[in-house]
N, C-alpha and C positions, 0 to 999 in steps of 0.2 A: 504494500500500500504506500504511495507516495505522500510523503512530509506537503502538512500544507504550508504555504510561503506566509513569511512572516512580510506587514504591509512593504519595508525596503525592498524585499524579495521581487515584490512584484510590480512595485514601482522598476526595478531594474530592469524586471524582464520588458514593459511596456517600452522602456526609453530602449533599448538591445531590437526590439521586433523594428523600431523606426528604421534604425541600419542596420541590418544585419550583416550584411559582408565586412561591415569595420569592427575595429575593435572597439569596445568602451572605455571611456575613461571618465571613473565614476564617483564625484568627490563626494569625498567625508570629512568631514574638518578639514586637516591641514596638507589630506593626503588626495591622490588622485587613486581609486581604486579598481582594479580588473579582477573579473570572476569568474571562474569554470574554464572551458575551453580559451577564454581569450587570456585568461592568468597563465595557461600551461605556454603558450604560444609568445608569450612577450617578454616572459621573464626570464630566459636567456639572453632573446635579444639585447634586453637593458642590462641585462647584469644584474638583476635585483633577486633577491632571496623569495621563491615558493614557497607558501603555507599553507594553510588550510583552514576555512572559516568549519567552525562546528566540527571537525575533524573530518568535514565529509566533501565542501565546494574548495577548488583549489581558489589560492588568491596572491597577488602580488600587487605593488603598491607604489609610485615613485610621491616627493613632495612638490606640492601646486605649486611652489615658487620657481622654480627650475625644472617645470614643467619643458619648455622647449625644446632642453636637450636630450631630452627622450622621445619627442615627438619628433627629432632632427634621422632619430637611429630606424625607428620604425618605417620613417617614410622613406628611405635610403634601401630600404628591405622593399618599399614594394606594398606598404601596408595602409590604408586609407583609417582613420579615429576618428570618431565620435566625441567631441565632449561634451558629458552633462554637468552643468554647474547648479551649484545653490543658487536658487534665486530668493532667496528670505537669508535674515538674522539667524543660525539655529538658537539662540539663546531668547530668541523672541518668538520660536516657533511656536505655536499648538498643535503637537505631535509631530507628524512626518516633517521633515523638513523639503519643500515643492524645491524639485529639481526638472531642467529642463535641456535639452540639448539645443548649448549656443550657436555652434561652428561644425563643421566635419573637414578634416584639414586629410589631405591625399597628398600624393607625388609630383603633381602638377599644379597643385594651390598654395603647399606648405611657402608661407614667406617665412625665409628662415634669417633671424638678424647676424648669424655668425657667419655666413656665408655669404659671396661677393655676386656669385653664377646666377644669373635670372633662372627662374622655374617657368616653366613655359606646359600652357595647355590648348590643345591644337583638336581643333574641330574638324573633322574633313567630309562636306557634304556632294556626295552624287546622283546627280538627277541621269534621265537619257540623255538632254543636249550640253547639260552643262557641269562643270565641278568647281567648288569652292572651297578656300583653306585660310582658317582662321585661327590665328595665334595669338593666345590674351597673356602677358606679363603680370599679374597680379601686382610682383615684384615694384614696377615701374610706371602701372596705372596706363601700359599702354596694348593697344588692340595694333594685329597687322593684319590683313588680310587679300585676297585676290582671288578672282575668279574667271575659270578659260573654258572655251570650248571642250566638249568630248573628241578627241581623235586620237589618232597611233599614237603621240609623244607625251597621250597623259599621265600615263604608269611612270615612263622617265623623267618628268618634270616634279609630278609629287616624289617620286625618290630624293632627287638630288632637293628637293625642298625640304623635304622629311631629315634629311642629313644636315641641311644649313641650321637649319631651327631645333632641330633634335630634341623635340619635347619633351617630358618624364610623364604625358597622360593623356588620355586621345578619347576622343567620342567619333564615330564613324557609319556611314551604312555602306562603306565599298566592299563591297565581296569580290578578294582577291587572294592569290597565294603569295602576294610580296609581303614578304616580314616588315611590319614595320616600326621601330625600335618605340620602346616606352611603356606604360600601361593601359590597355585599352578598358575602357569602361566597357562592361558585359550588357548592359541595359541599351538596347537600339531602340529603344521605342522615344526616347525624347525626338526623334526624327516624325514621328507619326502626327503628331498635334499640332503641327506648322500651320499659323493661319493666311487666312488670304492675302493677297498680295495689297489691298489697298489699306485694311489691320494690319497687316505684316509692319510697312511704311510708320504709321500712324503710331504703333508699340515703342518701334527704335528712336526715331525723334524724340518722343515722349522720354526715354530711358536717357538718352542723349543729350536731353534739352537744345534741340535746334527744332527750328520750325519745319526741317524738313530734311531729308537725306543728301541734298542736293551738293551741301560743304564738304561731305565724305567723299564724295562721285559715288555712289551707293545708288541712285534710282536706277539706272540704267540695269545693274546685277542682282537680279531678283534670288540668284541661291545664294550669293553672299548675304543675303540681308536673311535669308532664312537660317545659313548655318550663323551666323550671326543671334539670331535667337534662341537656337538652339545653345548657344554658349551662356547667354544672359540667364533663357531659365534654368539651367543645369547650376551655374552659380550662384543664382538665387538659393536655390535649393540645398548646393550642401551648404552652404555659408547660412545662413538663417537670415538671410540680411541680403539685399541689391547690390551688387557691384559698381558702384554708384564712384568711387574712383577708375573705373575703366575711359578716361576721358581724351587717351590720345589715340585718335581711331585713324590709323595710317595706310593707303593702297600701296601693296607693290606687286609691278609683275616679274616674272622669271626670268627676261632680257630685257628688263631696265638695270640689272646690277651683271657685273661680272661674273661669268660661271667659272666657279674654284669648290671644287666638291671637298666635303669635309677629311678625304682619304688626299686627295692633294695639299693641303692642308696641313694636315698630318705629317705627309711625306718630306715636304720644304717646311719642317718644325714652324710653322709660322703662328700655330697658338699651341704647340706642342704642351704639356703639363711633366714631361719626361726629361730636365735637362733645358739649358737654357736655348730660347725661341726670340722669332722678330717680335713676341709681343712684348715678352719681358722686356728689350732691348729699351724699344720704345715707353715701354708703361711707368712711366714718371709720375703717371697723374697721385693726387693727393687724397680724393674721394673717389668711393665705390661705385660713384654714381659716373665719374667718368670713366673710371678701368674697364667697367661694363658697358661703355659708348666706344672706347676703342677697341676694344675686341670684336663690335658688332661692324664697325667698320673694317676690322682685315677680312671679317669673315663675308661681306657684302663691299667688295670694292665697287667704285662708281664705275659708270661707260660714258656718264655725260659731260663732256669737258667744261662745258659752264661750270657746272658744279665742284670740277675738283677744281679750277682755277680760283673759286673761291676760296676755298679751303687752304689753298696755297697763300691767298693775299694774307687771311686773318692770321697763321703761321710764320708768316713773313713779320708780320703786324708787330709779333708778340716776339722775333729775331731780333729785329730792331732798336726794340725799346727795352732795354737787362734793366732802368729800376722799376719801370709800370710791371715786367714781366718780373721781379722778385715780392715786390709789395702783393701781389693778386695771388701767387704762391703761398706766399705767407697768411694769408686767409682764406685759403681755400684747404691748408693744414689742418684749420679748427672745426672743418665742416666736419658733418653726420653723412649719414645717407637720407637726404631727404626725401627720394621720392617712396626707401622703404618703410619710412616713419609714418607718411601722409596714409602708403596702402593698411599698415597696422591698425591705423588710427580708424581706416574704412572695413577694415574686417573682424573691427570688435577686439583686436589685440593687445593697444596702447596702452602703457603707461603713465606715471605722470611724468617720468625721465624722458618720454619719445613726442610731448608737448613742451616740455625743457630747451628739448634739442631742437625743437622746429624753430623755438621763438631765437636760438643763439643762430640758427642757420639765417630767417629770416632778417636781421643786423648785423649780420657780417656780409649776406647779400649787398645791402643797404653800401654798404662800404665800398664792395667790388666795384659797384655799379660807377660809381664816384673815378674811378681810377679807371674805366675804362667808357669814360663817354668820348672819348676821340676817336673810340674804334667807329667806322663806317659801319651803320647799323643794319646792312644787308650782309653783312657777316658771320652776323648771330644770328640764334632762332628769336623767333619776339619775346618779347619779356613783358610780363604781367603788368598793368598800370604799378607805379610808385605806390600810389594812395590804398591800393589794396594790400599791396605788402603789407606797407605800414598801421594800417588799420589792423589787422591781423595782429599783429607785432605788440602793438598797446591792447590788446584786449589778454595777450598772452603772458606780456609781463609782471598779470597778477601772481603767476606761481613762483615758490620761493624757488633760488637754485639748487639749493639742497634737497632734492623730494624726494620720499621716498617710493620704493620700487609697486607701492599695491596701491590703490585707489583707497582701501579700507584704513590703511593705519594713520589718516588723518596728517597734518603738518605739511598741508598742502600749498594754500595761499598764504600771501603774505600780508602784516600788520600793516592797516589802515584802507584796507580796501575793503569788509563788509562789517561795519557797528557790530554787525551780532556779533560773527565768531568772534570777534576782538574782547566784547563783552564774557563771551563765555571762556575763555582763554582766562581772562584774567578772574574769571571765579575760580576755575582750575588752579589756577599760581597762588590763590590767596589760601582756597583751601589745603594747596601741598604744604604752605605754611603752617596753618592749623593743624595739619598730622602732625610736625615735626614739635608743634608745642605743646600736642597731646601726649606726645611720646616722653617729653621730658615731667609733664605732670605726672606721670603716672610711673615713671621711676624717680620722684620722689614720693609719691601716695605709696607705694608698695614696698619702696627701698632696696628692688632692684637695679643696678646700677648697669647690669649689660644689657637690659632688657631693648629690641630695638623694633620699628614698624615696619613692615616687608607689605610684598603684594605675589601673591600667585594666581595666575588668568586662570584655575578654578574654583579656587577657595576664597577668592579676593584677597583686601587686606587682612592683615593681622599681627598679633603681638605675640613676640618669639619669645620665651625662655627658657636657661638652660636648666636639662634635667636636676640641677643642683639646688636651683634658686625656687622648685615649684612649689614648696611649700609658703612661700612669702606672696601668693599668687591672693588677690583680693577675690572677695565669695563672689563678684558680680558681674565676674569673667566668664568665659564660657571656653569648653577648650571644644578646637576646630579641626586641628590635624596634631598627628604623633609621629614624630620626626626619630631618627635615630638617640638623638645625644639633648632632643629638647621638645618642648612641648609647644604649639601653637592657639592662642586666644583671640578673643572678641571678644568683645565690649557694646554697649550700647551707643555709647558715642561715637566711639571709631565704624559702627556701623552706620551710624547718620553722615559722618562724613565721608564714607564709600558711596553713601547712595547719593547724594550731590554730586562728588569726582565724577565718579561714571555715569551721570545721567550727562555731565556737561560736555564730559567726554563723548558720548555717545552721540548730544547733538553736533557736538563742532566737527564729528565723522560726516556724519550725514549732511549738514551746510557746503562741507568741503566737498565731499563727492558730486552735490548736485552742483554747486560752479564747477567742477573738472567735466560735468556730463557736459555741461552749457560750451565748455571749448572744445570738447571733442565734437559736438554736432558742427559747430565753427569751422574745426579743421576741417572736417568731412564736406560740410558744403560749398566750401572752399578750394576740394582736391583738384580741380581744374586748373586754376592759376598758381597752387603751389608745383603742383605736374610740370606745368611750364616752367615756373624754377628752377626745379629741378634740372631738366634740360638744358635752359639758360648756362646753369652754374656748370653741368656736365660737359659742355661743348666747349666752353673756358677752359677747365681741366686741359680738356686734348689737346686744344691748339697751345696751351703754354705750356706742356708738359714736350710734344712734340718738338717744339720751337726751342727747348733747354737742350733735349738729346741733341738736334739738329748741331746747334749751336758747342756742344760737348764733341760729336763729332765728325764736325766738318761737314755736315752734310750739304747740300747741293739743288735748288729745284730745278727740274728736269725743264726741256723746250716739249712741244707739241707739236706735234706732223698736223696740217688741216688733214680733214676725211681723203683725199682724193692723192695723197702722199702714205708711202707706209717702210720707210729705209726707217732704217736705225743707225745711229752714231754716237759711239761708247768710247768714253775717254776715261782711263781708272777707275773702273770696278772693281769695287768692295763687295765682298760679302760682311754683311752687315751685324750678322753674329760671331761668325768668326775670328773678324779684324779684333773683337774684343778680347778674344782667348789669345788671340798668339798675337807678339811684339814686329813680329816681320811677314805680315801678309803682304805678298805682292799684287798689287792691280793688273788690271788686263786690260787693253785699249781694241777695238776692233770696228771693224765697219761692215754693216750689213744691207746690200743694196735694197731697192724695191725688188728684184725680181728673182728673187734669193726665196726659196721656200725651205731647203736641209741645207743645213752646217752640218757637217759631218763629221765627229771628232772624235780622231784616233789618237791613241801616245800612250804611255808606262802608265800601270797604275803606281798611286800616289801622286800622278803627273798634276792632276787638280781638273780635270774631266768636270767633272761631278763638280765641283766647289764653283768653277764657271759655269754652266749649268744654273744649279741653285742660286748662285750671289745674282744672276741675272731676273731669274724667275721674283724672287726676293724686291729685288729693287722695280722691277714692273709691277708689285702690287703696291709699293709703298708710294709710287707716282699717283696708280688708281685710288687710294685714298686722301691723294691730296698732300702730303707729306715729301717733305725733299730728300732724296736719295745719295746712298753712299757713292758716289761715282764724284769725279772732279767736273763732267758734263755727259750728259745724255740727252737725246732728242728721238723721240718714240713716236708713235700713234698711239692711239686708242685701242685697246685690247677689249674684244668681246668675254674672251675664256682665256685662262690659264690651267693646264691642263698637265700632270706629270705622270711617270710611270717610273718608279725610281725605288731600288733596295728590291728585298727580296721579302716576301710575306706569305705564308701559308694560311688556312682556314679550315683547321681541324674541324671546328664543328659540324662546318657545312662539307666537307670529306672530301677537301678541297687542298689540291699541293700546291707548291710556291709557284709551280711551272703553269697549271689552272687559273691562278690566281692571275695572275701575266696577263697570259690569255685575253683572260675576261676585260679586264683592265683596258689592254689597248683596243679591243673588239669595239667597248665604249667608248672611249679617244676617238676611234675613228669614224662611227658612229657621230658624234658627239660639236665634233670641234670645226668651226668653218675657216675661210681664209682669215678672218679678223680674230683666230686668235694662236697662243703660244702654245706650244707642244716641246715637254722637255721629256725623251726618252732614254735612259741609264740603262748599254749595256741585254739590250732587247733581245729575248731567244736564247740566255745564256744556260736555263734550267733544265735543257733535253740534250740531244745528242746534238754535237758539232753541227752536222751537214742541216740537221731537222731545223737546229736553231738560224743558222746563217740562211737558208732557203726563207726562212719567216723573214728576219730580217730585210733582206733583198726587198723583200715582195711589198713590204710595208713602207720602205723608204722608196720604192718604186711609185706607191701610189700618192707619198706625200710629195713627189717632185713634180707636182701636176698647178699649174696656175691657180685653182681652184683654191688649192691646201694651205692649210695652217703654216705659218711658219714655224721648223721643228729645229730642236738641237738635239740630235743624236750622235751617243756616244757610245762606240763600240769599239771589243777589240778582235773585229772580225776586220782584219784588215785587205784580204779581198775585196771588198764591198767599198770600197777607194776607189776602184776602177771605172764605179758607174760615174764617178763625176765628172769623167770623158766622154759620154754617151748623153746627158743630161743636162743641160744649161742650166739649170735652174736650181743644182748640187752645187755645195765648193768645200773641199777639203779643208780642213784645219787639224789641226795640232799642236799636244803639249811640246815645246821646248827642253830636248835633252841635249847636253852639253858632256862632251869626251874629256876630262880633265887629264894632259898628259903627264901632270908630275906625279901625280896619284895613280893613273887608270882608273879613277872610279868612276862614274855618271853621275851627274847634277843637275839636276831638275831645277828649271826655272821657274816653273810653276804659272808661266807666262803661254798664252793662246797666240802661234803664228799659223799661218797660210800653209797649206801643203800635209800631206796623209805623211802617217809613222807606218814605218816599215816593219816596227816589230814593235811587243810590249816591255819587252825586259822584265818578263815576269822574273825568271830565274834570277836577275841582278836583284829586283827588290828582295826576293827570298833572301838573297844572300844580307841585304842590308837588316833583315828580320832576325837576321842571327844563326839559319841553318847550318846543319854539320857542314865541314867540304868536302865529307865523303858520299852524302846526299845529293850533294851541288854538283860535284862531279857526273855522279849519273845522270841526274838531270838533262844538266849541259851534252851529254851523252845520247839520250835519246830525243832530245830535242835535234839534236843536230840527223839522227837517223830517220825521224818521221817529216822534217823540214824537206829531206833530200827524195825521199819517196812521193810526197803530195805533188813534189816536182814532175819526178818523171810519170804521176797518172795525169798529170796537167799539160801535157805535151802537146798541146791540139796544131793543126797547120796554121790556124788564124786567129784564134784567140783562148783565151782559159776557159777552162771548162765551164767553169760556175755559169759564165755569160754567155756561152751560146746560143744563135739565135735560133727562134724560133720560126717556120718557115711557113707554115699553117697557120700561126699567130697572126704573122704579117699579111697574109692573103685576104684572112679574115678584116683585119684594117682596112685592108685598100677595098673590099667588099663592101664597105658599111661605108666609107667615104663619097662613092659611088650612087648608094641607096638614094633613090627618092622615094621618098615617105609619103608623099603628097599622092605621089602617084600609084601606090599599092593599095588593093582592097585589104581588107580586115585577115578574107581566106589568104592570101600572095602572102601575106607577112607572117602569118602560123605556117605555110609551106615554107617559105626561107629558112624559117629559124630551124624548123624540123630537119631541111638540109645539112643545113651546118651540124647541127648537132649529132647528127647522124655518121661525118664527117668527122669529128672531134671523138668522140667514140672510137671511130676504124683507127686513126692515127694512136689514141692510147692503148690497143690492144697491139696494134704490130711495133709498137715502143717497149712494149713488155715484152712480147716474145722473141724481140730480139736482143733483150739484155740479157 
């Protein structure tokens, strides 16, 4: 027979049936409590001690004040909580004390204040014509979204969108087998209730407060505006409360910004977390709110030259000027994170420390502003009227600076701002006087002389004495608690003056908490123009944080090719991470025509392949955000994509080898990348057999020497594959610089890019510089000299090497199709042709075989 539930039992179970797939978190006093399956489930995670209520429900327990950091461990796990809080006094309850659930905090909502990384939750809605993807920052108070046709390149657009933004939690109705990273919400029905298209409108404004979608560009994309609802009620709902800081509602499409997928990215450490990266280089800034503005910028470089030319001026702006640009530093050090303070403030989170910190953020704003009115005001984003700052500002410097961390423990505002608390404060101080001279009355009435007055939050006050002295105790004491080594009393008096302390106490809690409500609905309705603030203050950060590294070292702003130009002209290139590791990087100068599609670069490894390569790739996104580059002078175009295939990577899980992995990679690249943008290939074909990898190779740089194709830098040491730049206009050999030192005989690496293919790699010479036996090296040197002399004599052809011979069928086939009028075949004529040919192509691979 089942125990019936005592009434918490079943208050628990009612608030648990709300959410059931989260855990609860179920306060009791001072504690946050979990029961049964969610106590077994959490109490590793946290680290907290298992128990057992009644020896029978398990239970574990963290404390409500440093609640977060266990809310930080869960949602890092993947785990979505519940919290039910007190909503009454328990000391004033009548029985049960009404608890209710505030919040429900998941992987994509949790704003976490120890953490810098935006928390991102992404919507992704698909109709038959159309798909919509919607990304809300809680964090930031800001919304992105964009909306595209249905066709073949939707699956890869949301990829590489899924990969830029890389949510932690997702709402969806696309039924597909692409994995796609984060946690999806199990419940597709918030998709079902979509209302009509002219409600749909009518909702968002409303939520929005504009008189209409029209400020968003939003009327036009009827499924953004739906998966846009679907995100507002979803948030509504776990949050208990509107999202009513969601106020920066941003369009972008997927070739308005530069495509650099998050594995390119990775690859040119450019926000790498593993070892120092271009962000760390750059990330100077001062606040969380700009480190998270520059990171979004490497990971979303510009294409529109307007825009980074601006970007360039204001960085310039802040080059120029070292004491405007120390002073704005210097207060931008004291800053918070304001736009995370404003969203806490909107999710029922805040403090009275995170209304503290708004009012020092907002006058030290106040400040910046001052020191930076010469900047040309198309520089920055807009900035909130003055008078609202400052309004705000005075309404908020009633709180003392010293606050403390709960809304409940009162000592909140400051003296001379409301009669009462001031009034009741000082009955408090009059009466702690009166304790202290009751105390003293009553060790001379008793003629105890250690006797002292204490307080404990359950028994109240009372008068201590030691077990020695309790015989001198007067009859009209009462004893309260039994201490080890002494006895504790009351009194009649000292009970009239407990219930005065604490009733005054009590009200100057409540006084206090309802002015902190009154500014937090302030902030809250406010979250708009402080949002902007925010931004304002964040965009500062970059460009003077930018503008110190620049200026730290040497950097350089780049010239710009117009659209209908596209050479490149490179005068000392730096790698920009690098140069900071080591004291003697050498630069590399080179010149890259218009009609240049492969750079082809052979030479030793250690030669700096790779390091050219990347310092380049490096320095064309640092141009696309607007930022001056490690080079002495560069002069580019405008890159659509940067795109790389570099190091070697497996994918166990998906039962995928490094050589798979390649594969897939450039199959993408090529797929992928148009004439407007970069392609840096590291060594391509190198994870199968010789012939298998050099035949890919060929084949791949065959197809990027086509007018059409990206401009690539490939590097290999397949140095047959030199030969095609005889055959190919549009190819030009280059090469690391090796130097014969004759007093040595050793080889010295310049580590400088000249003109012209290497003839060998000097693998075996590096070996030797790595330390190998010489009786290893000998062999080596040994069979290398035996299989060099072989590939020779099977390469012996009348007219040319083997690798490249031609193809005669190939060619027939060309001068066939060059020939073709198209205009003048039926539908039938052109299925007979092909059928020919291929028919053809067939007979030639079988008498190719059997005659090999």
């Amino acid at each position: 027979m089942t125990a019936k539930l005592t009434p918490m039992q079943e208050q628990y179970q009612r608030l648990k049936q709300q959410h059931p797939e989260a855990l609860l978190f179920f306060r009791l006093g001072d504690f946050y409590e979990l029961f049964g399956e969610d106590a077994e489930i959490a109490a590793p995670i946290l680290d907290v001690q298992l128990t057992t209520r009644d020896k029978v429900t398990p239970m574990c327990g963290v404390p409500y004040h440093a609640v977060d950091q266990y809310l930080r461990k869960l949602v890092e796990k993947g785990f979505t909580i519940a919290i039910a809080e007190q909503m009454e006094d328990p000391r004033f309850a009548k029985g049960l004390v009404e608890r209710e659930i505030i919040r429900v905090v998941s992987p994509g909502t949790f704003v976490d204040e120890a953490d810098d990384k935006p928390t991102r939750f992404a919507v992704l809605y698909v109709t038959k014509r159309d798909w919509a993807l919607v990304i809300a920052e809680l964090a930031t108070g800001s919304v992105y979204f964009t909306e595209q046709r249905v066709n073949a390149r939707m699956a890869t657009w949301i990829q590489e969108e899924w990969e830029r933004w890389h949510p932690q939690e997702y709402l969806t109705n696309w039924e597909t087998d692409i994995l796609l990273a984060g946690k999806a919400v199990s419940d597709g029905s918030w998709f079902n209730k979509i209302l009509s298209p002219r409600d749909l409108e009518q909702f968002l404004a409303q939520r929005f407060k504009t008189a209409g979608l029209r400020t968003f560009g939003l009327v036009e994309h009827p499924t953004a505006q739906a998966a846009l609802f679907v995100l507002w009620r979803y948030l509504t709902d776990l949050e208990h409360r509107e999202p009513v800081h969601l106020t920066n509602i941003l369009w972008f499409h997927p070739g308005q910004q530069m495509a650099v997928s998050a594995r390119t990215l990775n690859q040119l450490h450019v926000l790498s977390n593993d070892g120092p990266s271009l962000l760390s280089i750059l990330d100077k800034t001062l606040t969380p709110m700009g480190s998270r503005l520059l990171a979004a910028w490497l990971e979303r470089p510009l294409t529109c030259q307007s825009q980074i030319l601006l970007r360039q001026q204001a960085i310039k702006w802040f080059m120029t000027r070292l004491a405007v640009r120390k002073q704005v530093r210097e207060r931008l050090q004291i800053l918070g994170d304001l736009s995370k303070k404003v969203s806490r403030v909107a999710l029922g989170m805040a403090t009275p420390k995170d209304l503290v910190a708004i009012a020092k953020t907002l006058a030290t704003s106040l400040d910046i502003y001052q020191m930076v009115q010469d900047m040309p005001p198309d520089l920055l984003p807009v900035l909130p009227p003055l008078d609202v700052i400052s309004d705000i500002l005075l309404r908020l410097r009633v709180l003392k600076e010293d606050v403390p961390n709960k809304w409940d423990e009162g000592n909140i505002i400051q003296e001379g701002v409301d009669a009462q608390i001031d009034r009741l404060r000082s009955i408090i101080t009059n009466q702690r006087e009166a304790l202290a001279a009751l105390e003293q009355d009553e060790k001379d009435r008793s003629g105890i002389k250690t006797l002292k007055v204490g307080y404990h939050r359950t028994f109240g006050y009372y008068l201590e004495v030691s077990r020695g002295q309790t015989h001198k105790v007067p009859e009209d004491w009462r004893r309260r608690q039994t201490m080890a080594n002494a006895e504790r009393y009351t009194s009649d008096a000292l009970l009239d003056l407990e219930r005065t302390i604490l009733e005054a106490l009590d009200r100057v809690k409540t006084l206090e908490y309802e002015r902190g409500r009154e500014l937090l609905l302030l902030v809250q309705t406010h979250s708009e123009p402080l949002n902007q603030l925010a931004r304002w203050l964040a965009t500062l950060d970059v460009y003077s944080a930018v503008a110190e590294v620049a200026v730290m070292r040497s950097y350089t702003f780049p010239e710009w090719q117009d659209g209908s130009t596209r050479d490149m002209e490179i005068t000392g290139l730096r790698h920009p991470i690098l140069e900071t590791l080591t004291p003697h990087f050498v630069p590399t100068s080179v010149t890259l025509p218009e009609d240049l599609r492969v750079m082809l670069i052979t030479g030793p490894n250690m030669g700096g392949k790779s390091t050219f390569m990347r310092a380049l790739a490096l320095n064309v996104i640092m141009a696309h955000i607007g930022a001056p580059v490690a080079c002495e002078y560069l002069r580019l175009p405008v890159f659509s994509g940067v795109y790389a295939r570099i190091g070697a990577d497996d994918d166990i899980y998906r039962g995928q080898s490094t050589f798979m992995v390649e594969m897939e990679e450039m199959a993408w690249i090529l797929r992928q990348s148009d004439r407007e943008s970069l392609v840096i290939l590291d060594e391509l074909g190198r994870g199968t057999s010789t012939f298998d990898g050099m035949a890919i190779a060929q084949a791949v740089v065959e197809r990027l020497a086509t007018p059409s194709a990206p401009l690539t830098l490939f590097a290999t040491h397949y140095h047959e594959l030199t030969q095609l730049a005889d055959s190919h206009p549009r190819m030009v050999n280059f090469t690391v610089e090796v130097i014969h030192d004759p007093k040595t005989g050793q080889l010295v690496f310049t580590h400088r890019i000249i003109s012209g293919a290497a003839s060998r790699s000097y693998g075996v010479e590096v070996a030797e510089l790595a330390g190998f036996p010489k009786t290893l090296l000998t062999r080596a040197r040994h069979l290398l000299t035996m299989w060099e002399e072989q590939t020779q004599e099977l390469t012996q052809p009348v007219q040319q090497v083997t690798w490249f011979r031609p193809d005669p069928l190939g060619q027939e086939l060309l001068d066939a199709l060059r020939l073709l009028e198209l205009d003048d075949l039926s539908p039938r004529e052109a299925w007979l042709w092909l059928q020919d040919w291929r028919e053809r192509v067939k007979r030639a691979s079988l008498d190719e075989r059997s005659s090999g």
